[in-house]
Residue frames as qw, qx, qy, qz and C-alpha x, y, z in Angstrom:
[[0.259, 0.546, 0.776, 0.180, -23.64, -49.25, -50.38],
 [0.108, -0.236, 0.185, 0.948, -24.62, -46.41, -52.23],
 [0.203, 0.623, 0.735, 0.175, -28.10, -45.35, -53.77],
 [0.172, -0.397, 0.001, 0.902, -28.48, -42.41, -55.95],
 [0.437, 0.671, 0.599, 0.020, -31.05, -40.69, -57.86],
 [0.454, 0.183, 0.366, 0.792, -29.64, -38.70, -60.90],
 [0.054, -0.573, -0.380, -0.724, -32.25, -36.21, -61.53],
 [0.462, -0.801, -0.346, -0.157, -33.60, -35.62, -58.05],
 [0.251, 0.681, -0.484, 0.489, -29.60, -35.37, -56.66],
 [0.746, -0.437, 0.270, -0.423, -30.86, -37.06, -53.59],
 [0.617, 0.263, -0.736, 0.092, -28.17, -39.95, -52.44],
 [0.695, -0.645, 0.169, -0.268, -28.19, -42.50, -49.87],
 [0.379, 0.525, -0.739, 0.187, -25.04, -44.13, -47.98],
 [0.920, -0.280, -0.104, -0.252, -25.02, -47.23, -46.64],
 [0.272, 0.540, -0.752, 0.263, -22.62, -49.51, -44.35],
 [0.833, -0.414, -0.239, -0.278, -22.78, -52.96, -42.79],
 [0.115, -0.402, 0.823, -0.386, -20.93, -54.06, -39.56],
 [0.858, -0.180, -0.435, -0.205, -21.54, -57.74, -39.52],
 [0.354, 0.117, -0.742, 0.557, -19.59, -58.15, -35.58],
 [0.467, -0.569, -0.581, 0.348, -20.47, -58.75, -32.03],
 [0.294, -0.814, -0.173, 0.470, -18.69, -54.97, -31.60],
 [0.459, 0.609, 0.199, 0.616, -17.47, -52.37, -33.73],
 [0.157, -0.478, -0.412, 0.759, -16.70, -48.69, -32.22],
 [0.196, 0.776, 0.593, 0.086, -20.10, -47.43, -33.50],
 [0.083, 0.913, 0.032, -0.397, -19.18, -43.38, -33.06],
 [0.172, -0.427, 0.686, 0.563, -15.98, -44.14, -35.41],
 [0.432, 0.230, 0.783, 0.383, -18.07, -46.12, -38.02],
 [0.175, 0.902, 0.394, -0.028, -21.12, -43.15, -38.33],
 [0.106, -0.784, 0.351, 0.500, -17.90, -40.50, -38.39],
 [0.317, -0.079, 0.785, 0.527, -16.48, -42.78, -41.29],
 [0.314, 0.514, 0.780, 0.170, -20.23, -42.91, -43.15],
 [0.068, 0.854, 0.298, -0.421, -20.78, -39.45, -42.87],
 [0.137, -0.778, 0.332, 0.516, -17.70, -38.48, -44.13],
 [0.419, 0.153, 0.771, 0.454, -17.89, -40.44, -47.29],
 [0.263, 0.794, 0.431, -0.339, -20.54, -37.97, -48.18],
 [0.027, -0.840, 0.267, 0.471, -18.20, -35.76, -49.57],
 [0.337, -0.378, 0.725, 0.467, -16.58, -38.03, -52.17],
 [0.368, 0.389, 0.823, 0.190, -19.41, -38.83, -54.44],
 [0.030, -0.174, 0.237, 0.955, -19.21, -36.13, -56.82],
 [0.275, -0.419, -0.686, -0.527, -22.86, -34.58, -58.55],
 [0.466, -0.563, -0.675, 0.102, -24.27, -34.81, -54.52],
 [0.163, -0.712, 0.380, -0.567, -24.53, -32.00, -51.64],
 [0.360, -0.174, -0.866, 0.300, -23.51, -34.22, -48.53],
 [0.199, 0.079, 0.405, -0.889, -25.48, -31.67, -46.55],
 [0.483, 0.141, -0.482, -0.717, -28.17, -33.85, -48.23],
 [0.496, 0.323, -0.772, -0.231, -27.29, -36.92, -48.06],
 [0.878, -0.330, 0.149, -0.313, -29.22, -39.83, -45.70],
 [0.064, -0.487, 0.816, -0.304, -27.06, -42.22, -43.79],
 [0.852, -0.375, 0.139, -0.337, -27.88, -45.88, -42.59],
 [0.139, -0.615, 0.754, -0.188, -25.89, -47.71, -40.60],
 [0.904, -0.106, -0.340, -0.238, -26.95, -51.74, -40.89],
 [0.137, -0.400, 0.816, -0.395, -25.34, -54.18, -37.63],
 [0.519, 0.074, -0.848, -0.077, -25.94, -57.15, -36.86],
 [0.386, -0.454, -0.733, 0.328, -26.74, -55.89, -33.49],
 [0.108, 0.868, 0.418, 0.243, -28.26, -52.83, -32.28],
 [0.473, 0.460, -0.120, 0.742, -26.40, -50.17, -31.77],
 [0.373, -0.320, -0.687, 0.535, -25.95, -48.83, -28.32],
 [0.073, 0.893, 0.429, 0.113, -28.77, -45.92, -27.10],
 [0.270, -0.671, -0.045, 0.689, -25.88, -43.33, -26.33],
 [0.035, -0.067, 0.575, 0.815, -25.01, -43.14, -30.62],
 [0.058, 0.557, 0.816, 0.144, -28.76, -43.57, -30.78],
 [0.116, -0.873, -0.386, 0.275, -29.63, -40.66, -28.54],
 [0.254, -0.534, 0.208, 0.779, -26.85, -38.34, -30.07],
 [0.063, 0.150, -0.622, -0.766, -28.81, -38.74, -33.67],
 [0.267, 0.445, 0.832, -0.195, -32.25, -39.01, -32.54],
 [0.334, 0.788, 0.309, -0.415, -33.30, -35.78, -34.33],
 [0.026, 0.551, -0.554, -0.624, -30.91, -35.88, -36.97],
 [0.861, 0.263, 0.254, -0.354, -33.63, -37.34, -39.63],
 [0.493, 0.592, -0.585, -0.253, -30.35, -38.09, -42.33],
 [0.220, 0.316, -0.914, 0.128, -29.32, -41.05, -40.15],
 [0.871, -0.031, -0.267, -0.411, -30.53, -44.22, -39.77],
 [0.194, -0.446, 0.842, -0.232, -29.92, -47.14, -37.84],
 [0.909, 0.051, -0.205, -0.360, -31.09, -50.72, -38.90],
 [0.372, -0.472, 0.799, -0.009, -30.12, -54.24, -37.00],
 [0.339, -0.035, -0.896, -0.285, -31.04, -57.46, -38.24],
 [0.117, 0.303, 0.850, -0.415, -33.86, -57.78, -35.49],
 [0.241, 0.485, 0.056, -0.839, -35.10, -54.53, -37.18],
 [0.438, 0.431, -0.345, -0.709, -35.59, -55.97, -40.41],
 [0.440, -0.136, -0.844, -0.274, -36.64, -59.39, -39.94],
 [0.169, -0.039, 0.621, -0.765, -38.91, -58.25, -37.25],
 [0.167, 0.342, 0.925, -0.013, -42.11, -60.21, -37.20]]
């Protein structure tokens, strides 16, 4: 998923992992690096969210807590009451 704003240059990249398990540090290496292909952007911009079905474990959590580009969203997250 992709969302870009033309005039501001400002893009965001999206990816869902609908499974029980996925290896989570290989999927956020894969998202990151997609930055680079979407010509017009700086990736050194670009915001990141990762959607899952489940939450992603707290070690990939804690290794991008201060990195504000990435995101993590589960499904609990976004139909949370």
């Amino acid at each position: 998923m992709i969302a870009a704003d033309s005039l501001s240059k400002q893009i965001l990249i999206g990816e869902c992992k609908w499974r029980n398990s996925f290896n989570e540090t290989e999927a956020v290496e894969r998202l990151r690096g997609r930055a680079g292909l979407i010509r017009g952007y700086l990736p050194e911009t670009a915001r990141f969210v990762l959607f899952s079905k489940n939450e992603v474990g707290e070690s990939i959590r804690n290794r991008y807590r201060e990195d504000e580009r990435m995101s993590f969203v589960s499904v609990d997250d976004m139909y949370a009451g």
